[in-house]
C-alpha positions in Angstrom: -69.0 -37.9 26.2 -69.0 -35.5 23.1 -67.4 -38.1 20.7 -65.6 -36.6 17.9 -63.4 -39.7 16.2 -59.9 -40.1 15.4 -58.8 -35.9 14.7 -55.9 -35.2 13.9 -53.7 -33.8 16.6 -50.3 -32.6 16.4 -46.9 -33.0 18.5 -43.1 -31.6 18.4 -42.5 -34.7 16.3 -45.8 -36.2 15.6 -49.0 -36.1 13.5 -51.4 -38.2 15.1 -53.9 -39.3 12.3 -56.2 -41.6 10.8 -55.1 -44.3 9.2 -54.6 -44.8 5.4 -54.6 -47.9 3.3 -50.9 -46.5 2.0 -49.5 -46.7 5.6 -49.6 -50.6 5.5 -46.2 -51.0 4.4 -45.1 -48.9 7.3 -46.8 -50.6 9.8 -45.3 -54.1 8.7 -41.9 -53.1 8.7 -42.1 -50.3 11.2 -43.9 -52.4 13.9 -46.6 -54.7 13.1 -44.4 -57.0 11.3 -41.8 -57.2 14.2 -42.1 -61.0 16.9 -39.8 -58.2 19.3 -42.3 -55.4 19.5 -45.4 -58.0 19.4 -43.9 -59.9 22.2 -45.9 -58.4 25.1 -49.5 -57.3 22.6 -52.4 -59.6 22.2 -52.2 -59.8 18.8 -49.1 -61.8 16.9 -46.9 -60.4 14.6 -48.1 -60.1 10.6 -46.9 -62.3 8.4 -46.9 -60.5 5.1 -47.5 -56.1 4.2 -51.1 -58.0 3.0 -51.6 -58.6 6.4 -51.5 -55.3 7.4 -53.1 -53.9 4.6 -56.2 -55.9 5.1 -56.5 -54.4 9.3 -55.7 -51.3 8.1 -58.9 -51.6 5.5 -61.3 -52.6 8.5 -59.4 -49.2 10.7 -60.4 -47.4 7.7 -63.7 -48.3 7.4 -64.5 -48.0 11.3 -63.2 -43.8 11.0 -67.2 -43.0 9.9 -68.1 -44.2 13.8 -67.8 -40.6 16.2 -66.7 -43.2 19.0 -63.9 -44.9 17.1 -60.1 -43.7 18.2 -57.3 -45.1 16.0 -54.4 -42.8 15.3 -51.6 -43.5 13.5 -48.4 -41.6 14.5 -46.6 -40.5 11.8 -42.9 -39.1 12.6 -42.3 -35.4 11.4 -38.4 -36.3 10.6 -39.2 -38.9 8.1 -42.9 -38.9 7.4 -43.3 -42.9 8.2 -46.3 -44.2 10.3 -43.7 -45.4 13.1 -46.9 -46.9 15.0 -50.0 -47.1 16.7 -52.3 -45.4 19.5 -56.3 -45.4 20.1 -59.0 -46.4 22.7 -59.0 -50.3 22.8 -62.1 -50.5 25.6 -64.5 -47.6 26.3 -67.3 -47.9 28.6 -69.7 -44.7 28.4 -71.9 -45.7 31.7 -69.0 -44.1 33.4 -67.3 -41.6 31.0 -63.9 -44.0 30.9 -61.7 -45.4 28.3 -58.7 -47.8 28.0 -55.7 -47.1 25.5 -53.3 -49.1 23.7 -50.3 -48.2 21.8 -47.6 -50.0 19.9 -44.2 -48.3 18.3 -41.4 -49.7 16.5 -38.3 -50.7 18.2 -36.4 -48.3 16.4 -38.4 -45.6 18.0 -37.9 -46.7 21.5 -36.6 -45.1 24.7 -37.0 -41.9 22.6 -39.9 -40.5 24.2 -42.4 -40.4 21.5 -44.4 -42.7 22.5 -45.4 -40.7 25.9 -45.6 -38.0 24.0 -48.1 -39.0 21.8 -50.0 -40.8 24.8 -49.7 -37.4 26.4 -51.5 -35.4 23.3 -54.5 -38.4 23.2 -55.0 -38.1 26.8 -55.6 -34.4 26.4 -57.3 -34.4 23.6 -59.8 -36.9 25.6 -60.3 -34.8 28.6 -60.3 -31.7 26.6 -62.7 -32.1 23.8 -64.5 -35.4 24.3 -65.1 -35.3 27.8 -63.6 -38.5 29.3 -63.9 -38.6 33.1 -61.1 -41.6 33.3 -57.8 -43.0 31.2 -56.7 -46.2 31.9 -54.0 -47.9 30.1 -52.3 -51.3 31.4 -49.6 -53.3 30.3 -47.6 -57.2 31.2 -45.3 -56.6 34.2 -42.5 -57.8 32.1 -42.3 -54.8 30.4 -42.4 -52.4 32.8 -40.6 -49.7 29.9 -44.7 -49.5 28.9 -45.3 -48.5 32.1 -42.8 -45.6 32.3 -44.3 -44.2 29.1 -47.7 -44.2 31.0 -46.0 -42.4 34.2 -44.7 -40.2 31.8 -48.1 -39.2 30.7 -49.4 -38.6 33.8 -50.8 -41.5 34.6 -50.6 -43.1 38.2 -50.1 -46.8 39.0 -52.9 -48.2 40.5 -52.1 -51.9 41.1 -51.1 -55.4 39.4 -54.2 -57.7 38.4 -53.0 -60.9 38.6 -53.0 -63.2 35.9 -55.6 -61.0 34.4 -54.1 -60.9 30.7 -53.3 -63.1 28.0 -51.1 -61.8 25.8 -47.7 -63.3 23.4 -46.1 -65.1 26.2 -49.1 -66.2 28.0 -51.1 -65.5 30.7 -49.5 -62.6 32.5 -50.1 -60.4 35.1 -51.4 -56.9 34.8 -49.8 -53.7 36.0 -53.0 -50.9 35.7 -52.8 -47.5 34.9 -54.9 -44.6 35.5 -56.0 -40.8 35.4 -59.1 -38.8 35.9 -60.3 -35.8 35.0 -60.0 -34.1 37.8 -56.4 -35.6 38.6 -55.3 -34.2 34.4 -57.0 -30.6 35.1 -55.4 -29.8 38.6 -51.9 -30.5 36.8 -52.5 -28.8 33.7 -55.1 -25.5 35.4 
């Protein structure tokens, strides 16, 4: 893969960027910050802005490594980091990578998140040279998984009890798209 890092890329209503240490009050009370929009994620909901500040230091820090993918999508309208998108497993033997994304609840059912999904799979295929996308999510939220048909990305099957996330172990709807599956839609 040609790894180029977290670029910024641009939507209709989103700036996909790195992260900045001044985004960490957005992130707490935009999403990170939220027990409703952590429910189905690995990671539990911060307790404090200082919470979020102190990830948000380690993100920054991790933007000098070519293979690291963290964007922060910031909404045109309002110019808030509304939430989260990057590569949360890559394995380079085969040219594939996983993705994980996280948006507030305010921002739901609105499209944006499958359209920023949409732009990062692109820009993965396009310019680094991915040969596969995955993505997964719990089966109990099966609105993650229309974001990722949205995309373009087909379902591939349920791994069960394959996850461990808020609620538990949980099974595992997966997710996927190759190269060749993105360019014959798109060329």
């Amino acid at each position: 893969m040609n790894h180029q890092g977290t670029v910024v890329l641009e939507t209709g209503r989103l700036i996909l960027r790195p992260f900045q240490a001044k985004d960490a009050k957005d992130m707490y009370n935009n999403w990170a910050g939220s027990e409703r929009v952590t429910r189905y994620l690995t990671w539990p909901a911060h307790a404090s802005v200082e919470e979020s500040r102190m990830l948000l230091d380690t993100w920054v820090k991790n933007y000098s490594d070519p293979k690291y993918y963290e964007w922060c999508m910031e909404y045109k309208d309002n110019r808030q980091a509304i939430g989260s998108i990057g590569v949360v497993k890559m394995d380079e033997s085969i040219d594939a990578v996983e993705i994980g994304y996280c948006i507030g609840a305010s921002y739901w059912h609105q499209g944006i998140t499958a359209e920023a999904l949409q732009e990062v799979v692109s820009f993965l295929f396009e310019r680094v040279g991915c040969n596969r996308i995955a993505a997964r999510h719990d089966i109990n939220n099966p609105n993650s998984g229309k974001v990722m048909k949205k995309a373009g990305l087909r379902y591939e099957g349920t791994l069960l009890q394959a996850g461990k996330n808020n609620e538990g172990i949980v099974d595992l709807a997966v997710y996927g798209i190759t190269k060749a599956m993105y360019f014959e839609k798109t060329h």
